[in-house]
MIDOSE-1310 file (N, C-alpha, C; in nm, 2 decimals, decimal comma, always signed):
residues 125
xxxx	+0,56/+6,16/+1,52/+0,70/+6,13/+1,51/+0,75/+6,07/+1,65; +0,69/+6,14/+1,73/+0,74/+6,09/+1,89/+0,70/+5,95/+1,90; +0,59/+5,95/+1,89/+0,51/+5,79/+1,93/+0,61/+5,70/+1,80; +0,60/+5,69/+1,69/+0,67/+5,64/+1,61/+0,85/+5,58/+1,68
xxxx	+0,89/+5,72/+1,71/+1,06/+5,63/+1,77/+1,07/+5,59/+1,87; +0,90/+5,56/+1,99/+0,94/+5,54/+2,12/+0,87/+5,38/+2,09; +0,80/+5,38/+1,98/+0,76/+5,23/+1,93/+0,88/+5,16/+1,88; +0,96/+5,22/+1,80/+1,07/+5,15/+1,71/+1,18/+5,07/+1,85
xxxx	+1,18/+5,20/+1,94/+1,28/+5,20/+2,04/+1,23/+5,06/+2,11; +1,09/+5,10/+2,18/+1,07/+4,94/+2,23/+1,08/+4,79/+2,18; +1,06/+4,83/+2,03/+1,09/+4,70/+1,92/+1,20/+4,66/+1,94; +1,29/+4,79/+1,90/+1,46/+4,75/+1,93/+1,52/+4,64/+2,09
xxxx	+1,43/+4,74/+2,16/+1,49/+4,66/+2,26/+1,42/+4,52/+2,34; +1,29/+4,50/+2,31/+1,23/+4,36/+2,24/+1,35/+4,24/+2,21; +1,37/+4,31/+2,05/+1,44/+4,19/+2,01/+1,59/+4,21/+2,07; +1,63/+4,27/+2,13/+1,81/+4,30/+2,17/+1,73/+4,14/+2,27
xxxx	+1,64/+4,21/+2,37/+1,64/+4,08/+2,46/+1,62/+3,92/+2,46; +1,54/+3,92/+2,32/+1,50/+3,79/+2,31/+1,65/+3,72/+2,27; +1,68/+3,59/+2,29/+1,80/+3,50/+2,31/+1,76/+3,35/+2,20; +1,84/+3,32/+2,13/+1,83/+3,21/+2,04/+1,83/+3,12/+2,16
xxxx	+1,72/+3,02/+2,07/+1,71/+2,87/+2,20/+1,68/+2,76/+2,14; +1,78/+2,66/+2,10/+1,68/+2,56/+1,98/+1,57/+2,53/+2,09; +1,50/+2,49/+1,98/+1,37/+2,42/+2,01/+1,40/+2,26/+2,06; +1,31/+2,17/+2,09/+1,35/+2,00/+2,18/+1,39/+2,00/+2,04
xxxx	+1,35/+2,02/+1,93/+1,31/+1,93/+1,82/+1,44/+1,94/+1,76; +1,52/+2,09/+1,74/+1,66/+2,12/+1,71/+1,73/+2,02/+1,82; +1,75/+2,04/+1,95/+1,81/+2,00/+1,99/+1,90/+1,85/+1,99; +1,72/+1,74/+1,96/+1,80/+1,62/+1,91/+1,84/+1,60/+1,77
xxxx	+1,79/+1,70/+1,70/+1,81/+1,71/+1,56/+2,01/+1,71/+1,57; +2,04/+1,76/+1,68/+2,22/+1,83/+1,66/+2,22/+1,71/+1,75; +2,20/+1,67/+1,84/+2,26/+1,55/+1,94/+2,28/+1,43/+1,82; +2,14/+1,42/+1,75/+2,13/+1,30/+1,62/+2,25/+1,36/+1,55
xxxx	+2,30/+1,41/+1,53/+2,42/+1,46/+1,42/+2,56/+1,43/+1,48; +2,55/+1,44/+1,65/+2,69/+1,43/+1,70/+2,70/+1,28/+1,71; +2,53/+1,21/+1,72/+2,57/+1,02/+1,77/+2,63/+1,00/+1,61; +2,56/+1,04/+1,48/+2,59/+1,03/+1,34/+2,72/+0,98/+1,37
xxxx	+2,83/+1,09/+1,38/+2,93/+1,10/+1,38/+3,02/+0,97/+1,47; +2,99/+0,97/+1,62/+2,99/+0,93/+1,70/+3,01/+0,75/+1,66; +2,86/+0,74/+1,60/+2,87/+0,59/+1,57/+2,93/+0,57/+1,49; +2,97/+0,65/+1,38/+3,03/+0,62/+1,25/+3,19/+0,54/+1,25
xxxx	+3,20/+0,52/+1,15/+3,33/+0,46/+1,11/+3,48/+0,56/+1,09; +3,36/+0,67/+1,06/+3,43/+0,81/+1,03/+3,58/+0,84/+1,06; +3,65/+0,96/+1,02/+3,76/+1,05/+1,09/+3,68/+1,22/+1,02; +3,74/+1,26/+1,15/+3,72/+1,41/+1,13/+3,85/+1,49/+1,14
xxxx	+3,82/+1,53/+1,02/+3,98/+1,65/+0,99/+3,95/+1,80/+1,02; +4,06/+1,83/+1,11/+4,03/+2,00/+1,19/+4,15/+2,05/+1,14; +4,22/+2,14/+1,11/+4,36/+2,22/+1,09/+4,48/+2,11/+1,05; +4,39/+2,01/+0,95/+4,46/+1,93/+0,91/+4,52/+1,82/+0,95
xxxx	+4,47/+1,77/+1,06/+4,48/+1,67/+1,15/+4,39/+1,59/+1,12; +4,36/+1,44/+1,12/+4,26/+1,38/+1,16/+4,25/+1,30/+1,30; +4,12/+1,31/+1,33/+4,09/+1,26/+1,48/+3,98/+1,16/+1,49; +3,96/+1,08/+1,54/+3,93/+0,95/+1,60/+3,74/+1,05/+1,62
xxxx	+3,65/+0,99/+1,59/+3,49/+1,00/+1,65/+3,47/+1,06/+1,77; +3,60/+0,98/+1,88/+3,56/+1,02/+1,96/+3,56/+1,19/+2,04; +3,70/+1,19/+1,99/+3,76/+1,32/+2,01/+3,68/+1,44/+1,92; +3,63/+1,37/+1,80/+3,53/+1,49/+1,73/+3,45/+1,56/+1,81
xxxx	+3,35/+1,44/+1,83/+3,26/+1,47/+1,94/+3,27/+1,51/+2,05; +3,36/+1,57/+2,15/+3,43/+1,58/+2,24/+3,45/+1,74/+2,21; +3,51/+1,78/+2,00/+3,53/+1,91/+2,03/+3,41/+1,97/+1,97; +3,31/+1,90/+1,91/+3,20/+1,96/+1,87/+3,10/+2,02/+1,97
xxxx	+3,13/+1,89/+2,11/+3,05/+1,94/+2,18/+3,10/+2,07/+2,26; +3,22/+2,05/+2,27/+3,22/+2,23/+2,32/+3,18/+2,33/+2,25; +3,20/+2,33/+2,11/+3,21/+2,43/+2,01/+3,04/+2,42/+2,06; +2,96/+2,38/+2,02/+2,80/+2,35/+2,08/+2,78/+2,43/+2,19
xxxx	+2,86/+2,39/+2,29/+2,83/+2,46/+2,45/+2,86/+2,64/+2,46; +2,97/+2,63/+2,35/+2,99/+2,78/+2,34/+2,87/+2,86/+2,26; +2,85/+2,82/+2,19/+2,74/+2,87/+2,06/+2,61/+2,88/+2,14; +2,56/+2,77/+2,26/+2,48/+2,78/+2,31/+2,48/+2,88/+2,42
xxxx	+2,59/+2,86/+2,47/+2,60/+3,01/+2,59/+2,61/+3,17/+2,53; +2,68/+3,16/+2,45/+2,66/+3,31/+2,36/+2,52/+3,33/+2,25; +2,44/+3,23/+2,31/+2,29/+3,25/+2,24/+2,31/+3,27/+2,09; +2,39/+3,17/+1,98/+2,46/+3,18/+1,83/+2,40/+3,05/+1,78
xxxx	+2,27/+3,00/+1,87/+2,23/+2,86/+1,77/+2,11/+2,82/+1,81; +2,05/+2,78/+1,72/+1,88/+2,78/+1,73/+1,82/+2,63/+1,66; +1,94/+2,64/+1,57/+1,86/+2,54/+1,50/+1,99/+2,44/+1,43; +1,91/+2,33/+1,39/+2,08/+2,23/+1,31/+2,14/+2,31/+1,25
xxxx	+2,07/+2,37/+1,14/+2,16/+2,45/+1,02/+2,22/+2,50/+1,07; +2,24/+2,60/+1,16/+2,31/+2,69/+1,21/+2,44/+2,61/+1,30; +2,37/+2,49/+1,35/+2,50/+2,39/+1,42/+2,59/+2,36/+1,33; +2,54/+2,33/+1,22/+2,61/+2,27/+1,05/+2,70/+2,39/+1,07
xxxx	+2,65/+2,52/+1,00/+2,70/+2,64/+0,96/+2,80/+2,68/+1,12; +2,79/+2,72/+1,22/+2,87/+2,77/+1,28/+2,95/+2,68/+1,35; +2,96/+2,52/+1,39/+2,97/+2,46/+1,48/+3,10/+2,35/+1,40; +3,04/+2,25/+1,25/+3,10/+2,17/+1,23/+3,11/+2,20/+1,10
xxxx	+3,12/+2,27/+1,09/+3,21/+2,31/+0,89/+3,34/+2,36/+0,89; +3,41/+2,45/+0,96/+3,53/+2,50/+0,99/+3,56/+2,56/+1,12; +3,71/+2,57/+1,13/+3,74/+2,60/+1,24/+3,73/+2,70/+1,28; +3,67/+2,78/+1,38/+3,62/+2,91/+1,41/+3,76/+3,00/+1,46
xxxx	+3,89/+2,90/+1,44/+4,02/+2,93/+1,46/+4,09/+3,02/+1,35; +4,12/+2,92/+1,26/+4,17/+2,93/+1,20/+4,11/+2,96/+1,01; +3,96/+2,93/+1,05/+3,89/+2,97/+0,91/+3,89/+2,80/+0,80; +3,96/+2,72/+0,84/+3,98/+2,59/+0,73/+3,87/+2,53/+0,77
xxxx	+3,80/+2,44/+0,66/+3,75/+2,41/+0,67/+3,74/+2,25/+0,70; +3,67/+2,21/+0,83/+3,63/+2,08/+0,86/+3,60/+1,94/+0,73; +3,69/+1,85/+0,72/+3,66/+1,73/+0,64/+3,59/+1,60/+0,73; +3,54/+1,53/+0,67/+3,45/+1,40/+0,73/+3,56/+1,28/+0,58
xxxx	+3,64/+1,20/+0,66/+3,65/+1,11/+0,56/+3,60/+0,96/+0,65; +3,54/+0,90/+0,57/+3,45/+0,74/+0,57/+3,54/+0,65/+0,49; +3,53/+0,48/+0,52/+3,59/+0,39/+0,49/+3,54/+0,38/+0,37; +3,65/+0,38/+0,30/+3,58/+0,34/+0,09/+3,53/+0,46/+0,04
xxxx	+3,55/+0,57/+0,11/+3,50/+0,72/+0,05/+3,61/+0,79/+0,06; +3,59/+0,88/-0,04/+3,71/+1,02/-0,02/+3,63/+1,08/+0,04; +3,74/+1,19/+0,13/+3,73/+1,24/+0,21/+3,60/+1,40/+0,17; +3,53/+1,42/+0,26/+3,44/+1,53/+0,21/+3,40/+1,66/+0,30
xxxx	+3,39/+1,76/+0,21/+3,36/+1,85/+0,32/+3,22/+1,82/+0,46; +3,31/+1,83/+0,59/+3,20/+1,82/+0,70/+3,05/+1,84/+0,69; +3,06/+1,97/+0,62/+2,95/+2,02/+0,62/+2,82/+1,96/+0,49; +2,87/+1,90/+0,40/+2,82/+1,87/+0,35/+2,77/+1,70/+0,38
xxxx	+2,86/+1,65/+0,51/+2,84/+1,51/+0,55/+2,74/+1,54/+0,63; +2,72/+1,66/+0,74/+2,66/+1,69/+0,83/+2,50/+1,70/+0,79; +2,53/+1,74/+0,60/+2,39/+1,80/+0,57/+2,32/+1,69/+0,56; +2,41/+1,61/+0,46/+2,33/+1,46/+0,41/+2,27/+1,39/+0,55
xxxx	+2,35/+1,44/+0,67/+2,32/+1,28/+0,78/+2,14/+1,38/+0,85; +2,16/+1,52/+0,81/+2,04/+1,59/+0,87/+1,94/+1,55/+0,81; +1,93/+1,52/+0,69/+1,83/+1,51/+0,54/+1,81/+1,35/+0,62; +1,91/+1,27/+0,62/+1,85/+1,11/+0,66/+1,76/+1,13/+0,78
xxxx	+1,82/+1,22/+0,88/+1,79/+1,21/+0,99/+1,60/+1,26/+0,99; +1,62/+1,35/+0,96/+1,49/+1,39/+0,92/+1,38/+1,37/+0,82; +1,44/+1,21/+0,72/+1,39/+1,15/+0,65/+1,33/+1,02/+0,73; +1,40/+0,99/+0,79/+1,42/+0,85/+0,82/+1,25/+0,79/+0,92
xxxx	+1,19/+0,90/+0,96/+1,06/+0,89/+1,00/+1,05/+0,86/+1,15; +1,22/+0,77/+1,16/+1,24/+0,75/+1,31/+1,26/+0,88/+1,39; +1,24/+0,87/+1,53/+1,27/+0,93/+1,60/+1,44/+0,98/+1,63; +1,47/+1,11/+1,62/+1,60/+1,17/+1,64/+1,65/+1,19/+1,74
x	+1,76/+1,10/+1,74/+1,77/+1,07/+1,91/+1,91/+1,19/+2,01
């Protein structure tokens, strides 16, 4: 029984220490998502506002810098899910509207541009 909780205990405190870190391969995977945006034609809607590419990118990358310093992101999906879907404010949820498209949830723009990104064979830059 002894040996059993002084194993569990060192497992526990194992993983307390280990820290989320995307991988290179995450990382341009989410950089490739913010140029997406970036180059796009796009607007991005926050608490019902829309803003210019640039300014997206601007608050994505903090929301990024935070998620990265509190060790809360490892991988795109998780950039998708915690970073560019809604506002970690107010709970609403992030829109992407495009020229000649209705407007659509972020996250489901974010997903499609990951799926090209990681279809496309090119390099993710």
């Amino acid at each position: 029984m002894r040996r059993y909780l002084l194993t569990t205990l060192c497992l526990l405190a194992f993983a307390g220490s280990a820290s989320a870190a995307p991988s290179a391969t995450a990382k341009r995977e989410i950089q490739g998502l913010m140029d997406a945006l970036s180059t796009s034609s796009c607007e991005f809607q926050r608490n019902g506002t829309w803003h210019g590419r640039d300014e997206a990118r601007k608050h994505l990358q903090r929301k990024y810098d935070y998620l990265l310093k509190k060790n809360l992101v490892d991988t795109a999906e998780q950039f998708i899910e915690r970073a560019a879907s809604k506002s970690s404010m107010s709970g609403k949820a992030y829109q992407v509207r495009c020229p000649g498209q209705p407007a659509q949830p972020a996250a489901t723009w974010f997903t499609a541009k990951l799926k090209t990104l990681r279809g496309s064979g090119a390099p993710v830059r």
